[in-house]
Residue frames relative to the residue before (quaternion, step in Angstrom):
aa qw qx qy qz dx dy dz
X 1.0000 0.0000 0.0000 0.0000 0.00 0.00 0.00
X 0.3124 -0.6759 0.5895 0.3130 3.72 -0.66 1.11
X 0.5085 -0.5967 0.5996 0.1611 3.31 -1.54 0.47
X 0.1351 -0.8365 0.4922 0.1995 3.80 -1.00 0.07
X 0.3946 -0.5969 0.3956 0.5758 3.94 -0.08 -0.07
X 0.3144 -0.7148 0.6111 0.1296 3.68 -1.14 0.82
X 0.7863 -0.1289 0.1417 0.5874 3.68 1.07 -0.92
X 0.2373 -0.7076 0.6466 0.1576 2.81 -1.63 0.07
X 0.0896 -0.8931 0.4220 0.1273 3.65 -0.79 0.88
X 0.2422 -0.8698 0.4276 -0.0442 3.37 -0.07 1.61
X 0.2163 -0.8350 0.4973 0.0930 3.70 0.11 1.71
X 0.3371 0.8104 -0.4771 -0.0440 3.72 -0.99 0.68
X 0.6041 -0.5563 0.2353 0.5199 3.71 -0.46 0.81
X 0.8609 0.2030 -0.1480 0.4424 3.63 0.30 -1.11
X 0.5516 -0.7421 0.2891 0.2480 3.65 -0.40 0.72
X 0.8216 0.3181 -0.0543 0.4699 2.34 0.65 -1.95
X 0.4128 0.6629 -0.4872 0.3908 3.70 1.50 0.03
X 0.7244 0.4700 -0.1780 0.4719 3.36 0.97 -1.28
X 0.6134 0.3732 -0.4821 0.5020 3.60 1.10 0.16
X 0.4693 0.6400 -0.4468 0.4130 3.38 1.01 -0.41
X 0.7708 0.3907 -0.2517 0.4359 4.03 0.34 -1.59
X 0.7052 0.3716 -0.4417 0.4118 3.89 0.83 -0.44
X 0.4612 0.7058 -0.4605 0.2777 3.46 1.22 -0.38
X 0.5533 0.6853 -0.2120 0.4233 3.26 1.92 -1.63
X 0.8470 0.4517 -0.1215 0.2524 2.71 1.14 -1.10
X 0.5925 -0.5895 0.1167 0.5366 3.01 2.05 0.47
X 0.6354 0.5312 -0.4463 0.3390 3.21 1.08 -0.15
X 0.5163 -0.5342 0.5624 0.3630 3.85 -1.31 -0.49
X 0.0035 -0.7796 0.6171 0.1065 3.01 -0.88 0.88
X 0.5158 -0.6411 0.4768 0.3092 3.51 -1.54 0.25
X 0.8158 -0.3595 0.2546 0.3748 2.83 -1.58 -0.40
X 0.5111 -0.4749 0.5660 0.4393 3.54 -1.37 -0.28
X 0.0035 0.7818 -0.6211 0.0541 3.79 -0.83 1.44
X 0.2114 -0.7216 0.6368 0.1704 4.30 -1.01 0.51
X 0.2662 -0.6437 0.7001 0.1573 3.23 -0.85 1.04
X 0.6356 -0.6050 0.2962 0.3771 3.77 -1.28 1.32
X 0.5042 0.6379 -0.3895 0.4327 3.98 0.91 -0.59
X 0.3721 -0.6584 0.5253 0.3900 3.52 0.85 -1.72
X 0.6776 0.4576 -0.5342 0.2146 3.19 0.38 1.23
X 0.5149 -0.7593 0.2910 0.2713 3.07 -0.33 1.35
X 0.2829 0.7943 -0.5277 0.1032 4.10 -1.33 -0.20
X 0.2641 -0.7248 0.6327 0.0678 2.84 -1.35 1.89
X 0.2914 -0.8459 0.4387 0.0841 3.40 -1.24 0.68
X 0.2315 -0.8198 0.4750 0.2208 3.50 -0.73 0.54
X 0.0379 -0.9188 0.3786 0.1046 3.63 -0.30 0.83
X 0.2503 -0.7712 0.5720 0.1239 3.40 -1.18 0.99
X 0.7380 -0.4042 0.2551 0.4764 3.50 -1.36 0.00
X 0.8805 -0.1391 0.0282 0.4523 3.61 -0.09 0.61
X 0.5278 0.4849 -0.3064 0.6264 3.31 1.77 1.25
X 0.1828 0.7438 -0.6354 -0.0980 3.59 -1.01 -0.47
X 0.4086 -0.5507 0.6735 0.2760 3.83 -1.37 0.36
X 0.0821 -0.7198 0.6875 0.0503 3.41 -0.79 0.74
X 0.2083 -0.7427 0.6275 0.1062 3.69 -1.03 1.44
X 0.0832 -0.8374 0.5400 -0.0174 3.88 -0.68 0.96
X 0.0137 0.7497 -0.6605 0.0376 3.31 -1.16 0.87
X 0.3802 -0.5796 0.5912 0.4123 3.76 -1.31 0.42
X 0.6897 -0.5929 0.3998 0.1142 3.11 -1.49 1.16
X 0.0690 -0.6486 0.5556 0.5156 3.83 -0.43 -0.50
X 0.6964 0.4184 -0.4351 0.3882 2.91 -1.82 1.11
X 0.5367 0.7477 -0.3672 0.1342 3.55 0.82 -0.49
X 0.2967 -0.6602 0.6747 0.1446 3.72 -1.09 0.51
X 0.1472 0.8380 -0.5179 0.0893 3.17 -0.38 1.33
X 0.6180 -0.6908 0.3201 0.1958 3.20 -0.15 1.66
X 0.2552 -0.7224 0.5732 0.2907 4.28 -0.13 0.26
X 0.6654 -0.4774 0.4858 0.3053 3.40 -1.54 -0.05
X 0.0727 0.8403 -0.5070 -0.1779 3.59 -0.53 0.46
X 0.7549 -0.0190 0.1921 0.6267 3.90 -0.19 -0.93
X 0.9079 -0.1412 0.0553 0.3907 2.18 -0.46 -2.04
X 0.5679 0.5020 -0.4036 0.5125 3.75 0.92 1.02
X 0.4500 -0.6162 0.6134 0.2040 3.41 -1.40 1.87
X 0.0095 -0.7083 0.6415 0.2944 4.17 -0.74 -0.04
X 0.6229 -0.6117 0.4478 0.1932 3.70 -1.00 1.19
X 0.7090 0.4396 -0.1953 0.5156 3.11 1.21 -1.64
X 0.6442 0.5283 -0.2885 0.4719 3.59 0.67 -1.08
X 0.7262 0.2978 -0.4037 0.4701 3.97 0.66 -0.38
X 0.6142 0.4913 -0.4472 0.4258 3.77 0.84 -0.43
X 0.5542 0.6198 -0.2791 0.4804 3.57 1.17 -0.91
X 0.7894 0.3522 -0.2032 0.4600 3.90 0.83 -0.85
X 0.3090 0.7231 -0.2514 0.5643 3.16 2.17 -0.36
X 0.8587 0.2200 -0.0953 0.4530 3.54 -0.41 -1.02
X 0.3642 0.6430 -0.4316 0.5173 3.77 1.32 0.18
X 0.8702 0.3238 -0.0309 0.3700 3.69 1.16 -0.90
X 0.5113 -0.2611 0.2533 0.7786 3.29 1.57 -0.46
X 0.3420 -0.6549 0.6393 0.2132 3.01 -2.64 0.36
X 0.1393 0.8043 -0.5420 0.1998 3.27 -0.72 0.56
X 0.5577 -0.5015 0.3687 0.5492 3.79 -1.25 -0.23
X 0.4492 -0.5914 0.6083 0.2802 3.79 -1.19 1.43
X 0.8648 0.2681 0.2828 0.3165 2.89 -0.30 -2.17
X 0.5483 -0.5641 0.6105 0.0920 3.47 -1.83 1.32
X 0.1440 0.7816 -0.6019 -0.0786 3.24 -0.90 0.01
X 0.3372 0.7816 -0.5109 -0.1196 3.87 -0.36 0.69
X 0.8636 -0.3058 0.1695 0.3631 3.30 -1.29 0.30
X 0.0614 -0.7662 0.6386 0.0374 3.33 -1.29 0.40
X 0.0074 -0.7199 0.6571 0.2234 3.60 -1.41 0.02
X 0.8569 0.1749 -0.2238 0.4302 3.29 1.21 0.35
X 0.0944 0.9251 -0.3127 -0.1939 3.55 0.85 0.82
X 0.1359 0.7219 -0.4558 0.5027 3.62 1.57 0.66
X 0.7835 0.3477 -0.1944 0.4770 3.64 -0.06 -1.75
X 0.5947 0.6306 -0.2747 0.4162 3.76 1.04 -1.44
X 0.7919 0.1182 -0.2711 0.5342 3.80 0.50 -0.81
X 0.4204 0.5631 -0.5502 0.4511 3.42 0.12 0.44
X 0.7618 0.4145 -0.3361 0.3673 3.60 0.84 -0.64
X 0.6125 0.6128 -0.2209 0.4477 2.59 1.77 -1.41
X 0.6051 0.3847 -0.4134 0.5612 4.04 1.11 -0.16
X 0.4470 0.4650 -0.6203 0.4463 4.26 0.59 -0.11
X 0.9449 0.2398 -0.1546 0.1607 3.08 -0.49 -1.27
X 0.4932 -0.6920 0.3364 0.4058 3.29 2.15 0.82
X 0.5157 0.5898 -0.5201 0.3402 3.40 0.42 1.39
X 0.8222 -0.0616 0.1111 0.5548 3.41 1.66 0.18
X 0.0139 0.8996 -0.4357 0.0273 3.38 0.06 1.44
X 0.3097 0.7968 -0.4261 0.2962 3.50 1.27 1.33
X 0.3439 -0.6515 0.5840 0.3410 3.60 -1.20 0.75
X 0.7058 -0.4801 0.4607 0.2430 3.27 -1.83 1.47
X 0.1229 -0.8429 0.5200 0.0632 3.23 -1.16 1.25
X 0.0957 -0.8325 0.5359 0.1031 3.78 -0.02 1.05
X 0.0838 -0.7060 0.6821 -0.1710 3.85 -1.17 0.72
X 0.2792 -0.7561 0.5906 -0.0393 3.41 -1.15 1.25
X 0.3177 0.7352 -0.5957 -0.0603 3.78 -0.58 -0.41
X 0.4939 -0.5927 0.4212 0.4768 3.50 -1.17 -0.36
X 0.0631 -0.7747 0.6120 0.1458 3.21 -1.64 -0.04
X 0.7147 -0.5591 0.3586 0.2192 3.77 -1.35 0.60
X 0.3201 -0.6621 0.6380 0.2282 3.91 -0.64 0.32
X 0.5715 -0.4007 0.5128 0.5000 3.67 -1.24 -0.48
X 0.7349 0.5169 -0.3327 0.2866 3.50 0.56 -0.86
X 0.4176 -0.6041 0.3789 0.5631 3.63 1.80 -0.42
X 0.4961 0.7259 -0.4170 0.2304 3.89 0.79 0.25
X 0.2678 -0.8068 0.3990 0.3436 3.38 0.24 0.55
X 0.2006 -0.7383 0.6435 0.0220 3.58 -1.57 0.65
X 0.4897 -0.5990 0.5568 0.3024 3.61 -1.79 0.11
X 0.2640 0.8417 -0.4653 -0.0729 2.67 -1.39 0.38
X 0.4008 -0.8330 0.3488 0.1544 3.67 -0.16 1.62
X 0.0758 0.6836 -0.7246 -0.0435 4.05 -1.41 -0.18
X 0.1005 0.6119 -0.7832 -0.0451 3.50 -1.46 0.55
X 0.2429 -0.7687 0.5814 0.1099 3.08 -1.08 1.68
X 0.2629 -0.6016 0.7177 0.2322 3.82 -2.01 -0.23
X 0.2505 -0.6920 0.6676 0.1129 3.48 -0.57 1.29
X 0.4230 -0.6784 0.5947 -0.0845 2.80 -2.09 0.55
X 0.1230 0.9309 -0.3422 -0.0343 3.79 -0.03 0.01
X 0.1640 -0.8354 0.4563 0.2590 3.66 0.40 1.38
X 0.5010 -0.6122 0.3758 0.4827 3.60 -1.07 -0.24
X 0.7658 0.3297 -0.0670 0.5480 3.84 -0.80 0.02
X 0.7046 0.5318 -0.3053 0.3573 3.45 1.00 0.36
X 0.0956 -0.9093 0.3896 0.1102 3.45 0.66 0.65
X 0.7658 0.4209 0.0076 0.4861 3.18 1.23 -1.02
X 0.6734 0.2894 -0.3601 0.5771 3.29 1.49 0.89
X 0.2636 -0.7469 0.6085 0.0495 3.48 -0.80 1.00
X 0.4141 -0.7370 0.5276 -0.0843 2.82 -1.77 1.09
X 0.5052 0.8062 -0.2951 0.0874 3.54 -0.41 0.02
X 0.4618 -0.7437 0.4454 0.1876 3.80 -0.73 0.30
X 0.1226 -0.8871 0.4299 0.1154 3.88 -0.22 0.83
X 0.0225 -0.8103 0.5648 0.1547 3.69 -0.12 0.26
X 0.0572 0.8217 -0.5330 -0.1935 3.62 -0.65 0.47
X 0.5521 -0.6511 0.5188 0.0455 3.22 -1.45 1.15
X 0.8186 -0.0148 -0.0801 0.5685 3.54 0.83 0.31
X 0.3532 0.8419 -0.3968 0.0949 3.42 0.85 0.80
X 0.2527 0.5271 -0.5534 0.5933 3.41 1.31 1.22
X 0.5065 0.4064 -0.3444 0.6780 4.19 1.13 0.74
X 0.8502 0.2236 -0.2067 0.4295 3.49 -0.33 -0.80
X 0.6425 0.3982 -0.3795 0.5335 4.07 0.84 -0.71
X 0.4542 0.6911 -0.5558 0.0841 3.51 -1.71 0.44
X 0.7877 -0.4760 0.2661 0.2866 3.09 -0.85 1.83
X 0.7716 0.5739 -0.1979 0.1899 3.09 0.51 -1.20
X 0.4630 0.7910 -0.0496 0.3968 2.67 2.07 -1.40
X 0.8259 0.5094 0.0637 0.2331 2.88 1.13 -2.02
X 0.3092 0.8367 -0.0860 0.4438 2.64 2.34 -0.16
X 0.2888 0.7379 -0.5504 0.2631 3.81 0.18 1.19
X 0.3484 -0.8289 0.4083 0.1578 2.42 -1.70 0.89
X 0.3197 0.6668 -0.4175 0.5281 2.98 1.55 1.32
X 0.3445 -0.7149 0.5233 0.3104 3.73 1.27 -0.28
X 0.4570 0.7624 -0.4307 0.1561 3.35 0.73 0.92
X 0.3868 -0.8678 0.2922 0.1095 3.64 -0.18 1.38
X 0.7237 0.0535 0.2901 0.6239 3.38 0.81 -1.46
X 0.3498 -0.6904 0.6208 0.1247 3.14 -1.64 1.38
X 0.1632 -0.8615 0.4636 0.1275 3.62 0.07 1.61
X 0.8099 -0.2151 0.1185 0.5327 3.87 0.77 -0.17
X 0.4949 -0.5438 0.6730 -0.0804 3.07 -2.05 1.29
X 0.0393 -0.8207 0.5700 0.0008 3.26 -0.77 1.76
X 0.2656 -0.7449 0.5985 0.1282 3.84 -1.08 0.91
X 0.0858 -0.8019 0.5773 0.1279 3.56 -0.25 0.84
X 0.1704 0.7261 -0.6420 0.1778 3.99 -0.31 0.79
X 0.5625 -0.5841 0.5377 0.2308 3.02 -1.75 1.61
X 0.7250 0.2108 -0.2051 0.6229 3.98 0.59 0.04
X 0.0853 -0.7692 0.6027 0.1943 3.95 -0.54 0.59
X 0.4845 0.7490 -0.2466 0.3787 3.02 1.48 -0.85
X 0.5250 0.4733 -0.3159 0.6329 4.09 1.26 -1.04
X 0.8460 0.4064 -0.2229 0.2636 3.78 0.47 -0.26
X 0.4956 0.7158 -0.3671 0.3275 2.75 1.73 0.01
X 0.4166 0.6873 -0.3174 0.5033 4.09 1.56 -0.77
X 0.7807 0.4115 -0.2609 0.3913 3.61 0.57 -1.57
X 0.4591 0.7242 -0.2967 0.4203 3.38 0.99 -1.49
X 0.7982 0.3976 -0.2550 0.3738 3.11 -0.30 -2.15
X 0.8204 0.2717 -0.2903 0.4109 3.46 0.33 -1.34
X 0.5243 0.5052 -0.5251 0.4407 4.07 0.53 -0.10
X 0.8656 0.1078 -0.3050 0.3821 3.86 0.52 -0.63
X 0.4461 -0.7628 0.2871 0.3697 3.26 1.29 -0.02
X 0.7316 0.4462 -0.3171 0.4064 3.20 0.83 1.16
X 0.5441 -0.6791 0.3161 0.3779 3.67 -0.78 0.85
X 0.6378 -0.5910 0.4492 0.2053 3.16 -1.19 0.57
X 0.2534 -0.6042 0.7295 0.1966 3.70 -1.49 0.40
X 0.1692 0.7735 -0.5962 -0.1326 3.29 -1.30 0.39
X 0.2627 -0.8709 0.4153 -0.0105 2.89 0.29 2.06
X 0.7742 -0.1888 -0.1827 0.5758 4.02 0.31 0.91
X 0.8750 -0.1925 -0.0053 0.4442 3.43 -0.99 2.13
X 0.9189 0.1841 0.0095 0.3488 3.45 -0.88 -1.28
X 0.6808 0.3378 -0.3658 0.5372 3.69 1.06 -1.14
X 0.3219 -0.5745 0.7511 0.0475 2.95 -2.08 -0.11
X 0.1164 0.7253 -0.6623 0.1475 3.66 -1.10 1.03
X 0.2317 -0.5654 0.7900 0.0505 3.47 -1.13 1.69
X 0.6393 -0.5150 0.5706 -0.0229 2.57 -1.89 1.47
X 0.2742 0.8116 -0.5143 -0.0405 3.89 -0.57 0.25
X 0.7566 -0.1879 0.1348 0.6117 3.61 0.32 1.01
X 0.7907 -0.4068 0.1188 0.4419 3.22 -0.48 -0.79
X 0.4101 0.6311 -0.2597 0.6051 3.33 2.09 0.92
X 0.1271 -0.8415 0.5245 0.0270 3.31 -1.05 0.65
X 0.1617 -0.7297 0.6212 0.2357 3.92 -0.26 0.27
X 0.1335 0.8125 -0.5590 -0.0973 4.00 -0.94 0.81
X 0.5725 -0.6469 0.4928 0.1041 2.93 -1.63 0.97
X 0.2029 0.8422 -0.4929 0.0817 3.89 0.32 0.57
X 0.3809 -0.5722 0.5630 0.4588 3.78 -1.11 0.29
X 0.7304 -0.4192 0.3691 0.3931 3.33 -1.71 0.33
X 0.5956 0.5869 -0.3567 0.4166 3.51 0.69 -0.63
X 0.7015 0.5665 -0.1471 0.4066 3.26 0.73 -1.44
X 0.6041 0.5169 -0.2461 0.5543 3.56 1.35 -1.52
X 0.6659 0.5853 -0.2673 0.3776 3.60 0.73 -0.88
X 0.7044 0.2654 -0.2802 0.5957 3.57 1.00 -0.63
X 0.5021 0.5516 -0.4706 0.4714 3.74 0.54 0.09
X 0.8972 0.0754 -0.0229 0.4346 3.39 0.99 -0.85
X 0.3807 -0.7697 0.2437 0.4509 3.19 1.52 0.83
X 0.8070 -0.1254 -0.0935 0.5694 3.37 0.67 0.04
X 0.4057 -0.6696 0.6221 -0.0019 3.24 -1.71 0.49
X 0.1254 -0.6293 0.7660 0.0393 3.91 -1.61 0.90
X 0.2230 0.7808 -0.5186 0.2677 3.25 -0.22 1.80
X 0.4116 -0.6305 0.6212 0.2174 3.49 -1.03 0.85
X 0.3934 -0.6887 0.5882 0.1578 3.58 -0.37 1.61
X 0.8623 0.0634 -0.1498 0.4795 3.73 0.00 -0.45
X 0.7837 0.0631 -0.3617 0.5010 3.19 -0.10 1.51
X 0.5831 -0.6618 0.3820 0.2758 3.35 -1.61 0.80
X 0.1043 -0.7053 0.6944 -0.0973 2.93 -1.06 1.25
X 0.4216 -0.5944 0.6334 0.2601 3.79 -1.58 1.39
X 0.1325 0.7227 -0.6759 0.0566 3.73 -1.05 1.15
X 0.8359 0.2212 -0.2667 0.4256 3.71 0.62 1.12
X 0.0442 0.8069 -0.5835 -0.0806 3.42 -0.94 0.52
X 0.0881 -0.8438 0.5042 0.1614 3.58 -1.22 0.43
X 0.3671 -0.7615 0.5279 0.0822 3.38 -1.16 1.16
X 0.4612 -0.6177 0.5960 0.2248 3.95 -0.82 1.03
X 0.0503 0.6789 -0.7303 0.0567 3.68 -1.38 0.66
X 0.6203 -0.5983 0.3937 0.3199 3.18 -1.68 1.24
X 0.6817 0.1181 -0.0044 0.7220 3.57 1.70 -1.15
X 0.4695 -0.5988 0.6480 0.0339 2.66 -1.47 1.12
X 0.9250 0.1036 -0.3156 0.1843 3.82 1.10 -0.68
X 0.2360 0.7143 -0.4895 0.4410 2.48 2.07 0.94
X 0.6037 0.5466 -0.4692 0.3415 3.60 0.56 -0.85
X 0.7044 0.5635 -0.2469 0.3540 3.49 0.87 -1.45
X 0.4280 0.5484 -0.3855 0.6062 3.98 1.83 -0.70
X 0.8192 0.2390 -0.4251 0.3019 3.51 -0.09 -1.36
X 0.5560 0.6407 -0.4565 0.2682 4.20 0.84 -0.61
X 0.6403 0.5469 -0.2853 0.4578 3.20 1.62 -1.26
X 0.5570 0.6215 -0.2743 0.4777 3.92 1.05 -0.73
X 0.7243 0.3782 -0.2500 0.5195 3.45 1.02 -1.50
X 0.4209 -0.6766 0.5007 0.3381 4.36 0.89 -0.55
X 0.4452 0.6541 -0.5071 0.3418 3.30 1.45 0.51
X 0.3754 -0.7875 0.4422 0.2081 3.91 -1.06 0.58
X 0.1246 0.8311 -0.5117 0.1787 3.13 -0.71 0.77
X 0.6041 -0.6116 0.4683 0.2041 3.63 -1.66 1.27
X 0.2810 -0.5670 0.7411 0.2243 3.43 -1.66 0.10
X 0.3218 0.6984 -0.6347 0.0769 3.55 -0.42 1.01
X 0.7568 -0.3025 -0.0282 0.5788 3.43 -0.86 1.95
X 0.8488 0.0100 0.0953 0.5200 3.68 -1.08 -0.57
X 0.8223 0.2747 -0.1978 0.4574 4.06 0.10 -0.32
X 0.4551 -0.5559 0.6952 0.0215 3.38 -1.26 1.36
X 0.0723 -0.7578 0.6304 -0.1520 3.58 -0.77 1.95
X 0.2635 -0.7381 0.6147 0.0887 3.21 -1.13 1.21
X 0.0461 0.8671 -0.4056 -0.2855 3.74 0.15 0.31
X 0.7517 -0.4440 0.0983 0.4777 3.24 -2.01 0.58
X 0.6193 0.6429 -0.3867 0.2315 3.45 0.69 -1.02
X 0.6297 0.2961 -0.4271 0.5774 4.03 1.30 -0.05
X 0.6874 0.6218 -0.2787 0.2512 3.73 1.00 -0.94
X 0.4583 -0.6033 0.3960 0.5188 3.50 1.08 -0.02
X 0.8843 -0.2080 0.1153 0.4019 3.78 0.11 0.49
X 0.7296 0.3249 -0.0761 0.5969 3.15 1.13 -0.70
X 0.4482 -0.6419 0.6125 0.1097 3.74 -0.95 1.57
X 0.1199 -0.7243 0.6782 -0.0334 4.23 -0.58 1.54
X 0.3125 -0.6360 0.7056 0.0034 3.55 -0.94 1.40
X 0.0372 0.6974 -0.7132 -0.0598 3.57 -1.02 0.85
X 0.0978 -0.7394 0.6630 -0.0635 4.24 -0.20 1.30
X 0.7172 -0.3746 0.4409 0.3883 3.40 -2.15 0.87
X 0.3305 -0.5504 0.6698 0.3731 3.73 -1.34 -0.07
């Protein structure tokens, strides 16, 4: 079964600043939600994706790492000690029970499945449930990129049209860049976290295919001219782009200019880099 990207998890000190800059950026954002531990995140949702923005709460109880348990809070929490930016993968699941069990066969992750409830909002302001039991992952040598499977448990609660609405005309998260000084050490992990073989469309990088989404693997050099520049941990892989489909490309480019947000012409896609984006360079490309 191909996998798809489910989320993306994007760590930054001040929340609501960062709901404030994607708002700029045409998208909707949600509400302010607390995850029971205490980290907090407002979310932006696409057809059958969403960017999840995350911060550590005040107050939080964040749970350490043990054996055989990944803590969520404790990597986003050890995360933002260092820079902000995108932490964490996220792809689908319909079973994440069945998902880490594989993920410990094939020695990509010997954690027990973590499930967690909280509420959440309708359009109408009504409040709802809504459930996830994740399956961590765990590359080697990678401290700063997270991993992880989502199952949701009521997601006729958490999906809704409404949500999806931007006024950027944005449709679909189309790919997720890994800059690592070796893509090649990643190609074993990749394969068996999404379950599929790589392309490695010029020499060194490497890009797994998902549906109509991709996850790429690029040296820092390489990530850099894709995105004129890059926030990257030179020796080890760190996620330092994402890119988002739009109905227009030059309306999008009227509304950045309108909104004072900077940004590149590189061939077909309009780059926001990390340095305004909280950490992480946003590609806006033709649908």
């Amino acid at each position: 079964m191909t996998r798809r990207i489910d989320h993306l998890v994007v760590a930054v000190q001040d929340l609501d600043q960062a709901g404030s800059f994607y708002r700029r950026l045409g998208f909707q954002v949600g509400a302010r939600n607390r995850h029971p531990w205490g980290t907090e995140n407002r979310i932006v949702q696409l057809p059958g994706s969403f960017i999840e923005l995350i911060t550590i709460g005040e107050g939080a109880a964040i749970a350490p790492h043990r054996a055989s348990t990944f803590s969520f809070g404790a990597f986003v929490q050890d995360y933002l000690r260092v820079r902000e930016g995108l932490a964490m993968l996220v792809l689908d699941s319909q079973n994440a029970e069945t998902d880490a069990a594989l993920f410990a066969q094939k020695g990509i992750g010997s954690f027990e499945p973590f499930h967690f409830e909280r509420s959440g909002r309708r359009p109408d302001g009504s409040e709802t449930k809504v459930a996830f039991t994740l399956a961590f992952a765990s590359a080697q040598d990678s401290p700063k990129a997270g991993f992880f499977v989502c199952q949701q448990h009521f997601p006729e609660n958490f999906w809704n049209p409404e949500f999806q609405r931007h006024g950027n005309g944005a449709t679909q998260i189309s790919s997720v860049t890994l800059a690592a000084p070796d893509p090649e050490r990643l190609r074993a992990f990749l394969t068996a976290f999404t379950g599929v073989q790589p392309a490695s469309p010029d020499g060194d990088d490497l890009s797994f295919r998902l549906g109509d989404s991709h996850i790429d693997v690029l040296t820092p050099d390489d990530a850099a001219e894709n995105y004129g520049s890059v926030e990257a941990e030179l020796d080890q892989p760190s996620f330092v782009a994402f890119a988002v489909r739009v109905e227009d490309i030059h309306a999008h480019a009227k509304w950045l200019d309108a909104a004072e947000i900077p940004y590149q012409h590189i061939g077909s896609r309009l780059i926001v880099p990390a340095s305004a984006a909280f950490g992480v360079a946003i590609a806006f490309e033709p649908t």
